[in-house]
N, C-alpha and C positions, 0 to 999 in steps of 0.2 A: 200706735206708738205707746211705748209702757213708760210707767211713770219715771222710770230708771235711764229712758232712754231720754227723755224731754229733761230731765234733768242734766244730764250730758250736754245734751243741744244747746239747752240756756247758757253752762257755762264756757261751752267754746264758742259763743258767740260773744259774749264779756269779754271772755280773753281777748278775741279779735278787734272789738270795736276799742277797750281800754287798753290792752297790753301792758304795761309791769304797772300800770294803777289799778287795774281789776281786782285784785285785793282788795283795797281802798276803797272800790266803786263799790263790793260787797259787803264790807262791814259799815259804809254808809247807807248802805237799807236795809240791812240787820238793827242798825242804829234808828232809822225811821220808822220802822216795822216796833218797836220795841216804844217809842214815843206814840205809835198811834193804838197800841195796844193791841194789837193784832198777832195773838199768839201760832196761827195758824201760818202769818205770814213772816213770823222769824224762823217759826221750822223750815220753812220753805226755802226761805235764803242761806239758812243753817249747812242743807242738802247740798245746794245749790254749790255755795264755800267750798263745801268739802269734797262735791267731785272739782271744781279749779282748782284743789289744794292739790288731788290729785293727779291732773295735768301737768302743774306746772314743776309736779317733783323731775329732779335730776332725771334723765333715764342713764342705767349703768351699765 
């Protein structure tokens, strides 16, 4: 599995377990990540954000 792909994975599984909190759930451990000093693990959740961002956009 490529990294692009586990990234996918993590956020459709947020999606499903949070559903329209997932957001929320993301930038609270963007938020925790960022207090534990863990630069490696705000990119991570960064990724992470940004393919649920891209999920959860409209389809047109």
């Amino acid at each position: 599995m490529t990294r692009d792909e586990e990234t996918l994975a993590a956020a459709l599984l947020i999606k499903k377990q949070h559903g329209a909190d997932a957001p929320v759930y993301v930038a609270e451990q963007i938020g925790a990540q960022v207090i534990a000093g863990d630069e490696a693990g705000v990119a991570r959740w960064q990724e992470i954000g940004s393919a649920l961002a891209e999920l959860l956009k409209p389809s047109h």
